[in-house]
N, C-alpha and C positions, 0 to 999 in steps of 0.2 A: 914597593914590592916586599915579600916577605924577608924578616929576617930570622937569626937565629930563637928568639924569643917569640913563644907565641904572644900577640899582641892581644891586649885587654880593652873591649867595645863595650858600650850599654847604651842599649835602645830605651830611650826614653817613653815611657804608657801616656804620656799625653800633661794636662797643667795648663795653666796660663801661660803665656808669653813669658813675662816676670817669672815664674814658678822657673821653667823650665830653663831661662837664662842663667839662674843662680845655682841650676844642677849640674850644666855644663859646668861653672866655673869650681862648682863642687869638687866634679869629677877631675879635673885638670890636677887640683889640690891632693887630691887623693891619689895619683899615679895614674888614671885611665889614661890608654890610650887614642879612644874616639868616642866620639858622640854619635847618634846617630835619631832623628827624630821621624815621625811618620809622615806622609803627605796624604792628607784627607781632600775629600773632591770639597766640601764645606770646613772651617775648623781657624789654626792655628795655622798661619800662610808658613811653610817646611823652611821658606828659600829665605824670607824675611827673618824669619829667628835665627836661621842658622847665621844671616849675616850681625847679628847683635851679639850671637854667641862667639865669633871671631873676632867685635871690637873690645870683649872681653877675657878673651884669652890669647893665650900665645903658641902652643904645644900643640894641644891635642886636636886629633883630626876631627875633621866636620863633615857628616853625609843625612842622608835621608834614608830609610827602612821601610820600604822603599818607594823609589819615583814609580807608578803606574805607566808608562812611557806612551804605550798604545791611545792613553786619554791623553796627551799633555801634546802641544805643537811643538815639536822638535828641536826649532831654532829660540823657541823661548828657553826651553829647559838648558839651552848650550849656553846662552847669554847670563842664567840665574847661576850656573854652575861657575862660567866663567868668573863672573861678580865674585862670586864666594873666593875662589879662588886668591884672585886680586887684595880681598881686604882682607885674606886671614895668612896672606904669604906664602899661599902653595899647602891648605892643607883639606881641600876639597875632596870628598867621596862622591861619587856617584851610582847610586844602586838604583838597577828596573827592574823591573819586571811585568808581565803578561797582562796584570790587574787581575785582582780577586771578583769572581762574579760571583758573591756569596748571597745573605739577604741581607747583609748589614750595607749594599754596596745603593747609595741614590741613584732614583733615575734620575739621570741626566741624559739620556737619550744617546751614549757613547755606543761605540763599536762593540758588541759583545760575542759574537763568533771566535772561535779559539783562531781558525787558521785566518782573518781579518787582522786580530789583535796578532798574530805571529808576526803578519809580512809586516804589520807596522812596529813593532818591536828591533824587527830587525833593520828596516831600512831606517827607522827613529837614530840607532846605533850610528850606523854609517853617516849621516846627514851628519851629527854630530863631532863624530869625526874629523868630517872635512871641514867644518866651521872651525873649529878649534886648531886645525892644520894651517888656518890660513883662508882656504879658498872657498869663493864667494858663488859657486855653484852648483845644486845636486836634481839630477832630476827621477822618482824612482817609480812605481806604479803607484804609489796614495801620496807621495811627497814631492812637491819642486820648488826651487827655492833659486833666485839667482840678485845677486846684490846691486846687481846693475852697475850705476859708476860711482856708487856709496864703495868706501875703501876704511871698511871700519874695522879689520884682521888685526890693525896694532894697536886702537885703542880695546878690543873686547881680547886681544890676546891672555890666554892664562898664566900662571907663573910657574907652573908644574913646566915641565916638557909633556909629559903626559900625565893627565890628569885620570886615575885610574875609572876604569868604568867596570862593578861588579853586576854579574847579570846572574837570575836565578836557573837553574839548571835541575832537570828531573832526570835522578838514577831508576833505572838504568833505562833511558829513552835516549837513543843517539841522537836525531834531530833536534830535542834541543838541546843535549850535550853539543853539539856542532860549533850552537852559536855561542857557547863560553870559549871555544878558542878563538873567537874576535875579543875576547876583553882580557881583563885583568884579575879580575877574580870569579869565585863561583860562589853563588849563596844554593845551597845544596836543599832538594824536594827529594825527597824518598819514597817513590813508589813499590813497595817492597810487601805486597800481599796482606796490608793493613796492620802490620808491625812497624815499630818507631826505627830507624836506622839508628846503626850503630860506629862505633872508630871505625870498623873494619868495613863497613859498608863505605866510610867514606876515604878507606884505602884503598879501597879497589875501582871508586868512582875516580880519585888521584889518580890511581897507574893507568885508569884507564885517558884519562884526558893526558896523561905524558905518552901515549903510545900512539896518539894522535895529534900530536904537533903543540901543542900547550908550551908558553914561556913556561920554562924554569921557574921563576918569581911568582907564578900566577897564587895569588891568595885563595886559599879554602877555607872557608867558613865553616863556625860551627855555633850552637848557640844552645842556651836552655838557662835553665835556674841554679845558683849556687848562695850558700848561706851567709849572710853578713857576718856572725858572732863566731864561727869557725874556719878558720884559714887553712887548717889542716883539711879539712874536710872539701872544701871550695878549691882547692889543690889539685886532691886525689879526684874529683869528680871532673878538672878539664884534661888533668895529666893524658888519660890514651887516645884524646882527641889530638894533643898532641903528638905524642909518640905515633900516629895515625900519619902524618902530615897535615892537619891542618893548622894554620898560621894567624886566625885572628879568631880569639872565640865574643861571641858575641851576648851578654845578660840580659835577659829579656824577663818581664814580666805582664805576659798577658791575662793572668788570672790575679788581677788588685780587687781589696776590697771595696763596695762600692763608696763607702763614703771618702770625698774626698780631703781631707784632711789626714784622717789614716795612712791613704793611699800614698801621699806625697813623704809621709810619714817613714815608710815603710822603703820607698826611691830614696831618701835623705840617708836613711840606717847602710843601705847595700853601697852605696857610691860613696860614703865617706868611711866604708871597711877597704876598701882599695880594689883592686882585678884580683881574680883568682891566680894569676897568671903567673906573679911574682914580679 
C-alpha cells in the first residue's frame, strides 16, 4: 500500500528475455521501485520473465503492464501470480485490465464485446481472490471452478497476505470506477473530451473513489515520460502528481526508436539515471 514517498515504476517497451532481465537488475541498482513488463497474446511469456527477474533480484517489485484478464483463464493467472510471489518473497503486482481492441490486437478469436469482457474482468477478479484466500470453489456466469478433493491452498499459498491487484479505471465513468474499490490500486483512463488528464483530474478522480468506500492505502497511478540527463527536471515534472495524491508514478516509453539497439539504448540511459521520485 502506498506510503509517504511516491514510489518510482518503469514499464519496460519490450527486449529479449536476457535484454529485459539485466534491466530489471538495472533498475533494482539504480533505486526503482518496480518493474513492470507487458503481456502480449504472442511474444516474451510476462509471468516467466518476471519469475527470472525475481531470481535476480531482491527489492524491487514485480508486475505486469498490463494482465489482459478477460483473455487469460483466471485460475491460471492466480497460480502464475502466486508462483511470483513465492520466488521473489512477497513482491508481486498484479495489473488488468479490459484488453485493448485496437489493430495491433491478434486474432485469436477471444471475447471482444466491451460488456462480455466487463463481466469477465470482473468476475476474473473475484475467482482470483477466492483462490488466493484459500478456497477451492467459485461458480460465476462465464467462470466455475471447483478443486474437488485436490487441497492445493497451502502449497500455491502467496506470501503477501494480500497480494495487491491494480485494475484500470476510466474517469469520470462510475461503473468502472465501481470495480477499482474491489482492488488495490487504480491505473487511471481519462475520458475527458479528447484532452490529456491532468494532477487535478486525478484529484478529483481520488476524492472521488474516497467518497465511495476506497481503502485509505489504495495506490493511484500515474505514468508518462521523464528525462534521464536532468533530475531537476524529472522532479518537477512528477512533483503535482504527487502533491495530487497519487502514490506510484510509473515511466513509460511507448514512442522508442525503431531500431533496436538504440532502443534498448535509450531504457539503459533512463533506468540507470534512477526514479524521478527521489
Amino acid at each position: 500500500m502506498g506510503g509517504d514517498r511516491m514510489q518510482g515504476g518503469f514499464v519496460l517497451p519490450g527486449g529479449t528475455a536476457p535484454e529485459q532481465v539485466g534491466q530489471a537488475v538495472l533498475a533494482e541498482q539504480a533505486g526503482w521501485d518496480g518493474i513492470f513488463v507487458w503481456e502480449a497474446a504472442y511474444g516474451v511469456d510476462a509471468w516467466t520473465l518476471l519469475a527470472a527477474m525475481a531470481a535476480r533480484t531482491t527489492r524491487i517489485r514485480l508486475g505486469t503492464m498490463l494482465t489482459p484478464l478477460p483473455w487469460r483463464r483466471p485460475w491460471k493467472v492466480a497460480s502464475q501470480v502466486a508462483t511470483l510471489d513465492q520466488l521473489s518473497g512477497g513482491r508481486a503486482i498484479l495489473a488488468v485490465g479490459l484488453g485493448a481492441t485496437d489493430t495491433y490486437l491478434p486474432r485469436t478469436g477471444e471475447v471482444t464485446g466491451l460488456h462480455d469482457r466487463a463481466e469477465r474482468l470482473d468476475e476474473g477478479i473475484d475467482l482470483i481472490r477466492e483462490l488466493w484466500a484459500g478456497r477451492g470453489s467459485y461458480r460465476g456466469k462465464h467462470y466455475a471452478y471447483d478443486s474437488g478433493r485436490l487441497d492445493l491452498a497451502r502449497m500455491a499459498a502467496p506470501v503477501q497476505e494480500r497480494i495487491p491487484i491494480w485494475v484500470v479505471g476510466v474517469w469520470p465513468r462510475p461503473t468502472s470506477l465501481r470495480r477499482v474499490l474491489r482492488c488495490d490500486g487504480v491505473i487511471p483512463q481519462y475520458q475527458l473530451d479528447g484532452r490529456e488528464g491532468t494532477p487535478r483530474d486525478a484529484r478529483e478522480l481520488k476524492d472521488w473513489l474516497a467518497g465511495h468506500g476506497a481503502s485509505p492505502g489504495l495506490e493511484v497511478i500515474a505514468d508518462g515520460e521523464t528525462p534521464a540527463g536532468d533530475r531537476a527536471a524529472a522532479a518537477a515534472a512528477v512533483g503535482p502528481w504527487a502533491e495530487a495524491g497519487c502514490t506510484w508514478w510509473l515511466e513509460t516509453r511507448w514512442e522508442m526508436p525503431h531500431d533496436g539497439e538504440e532502443r534498448m539504448d535509450q531504457v539503459r540511459r533512463r533506468l540507470a539515471a534512477g526514479p524521478p521520485t527521489g
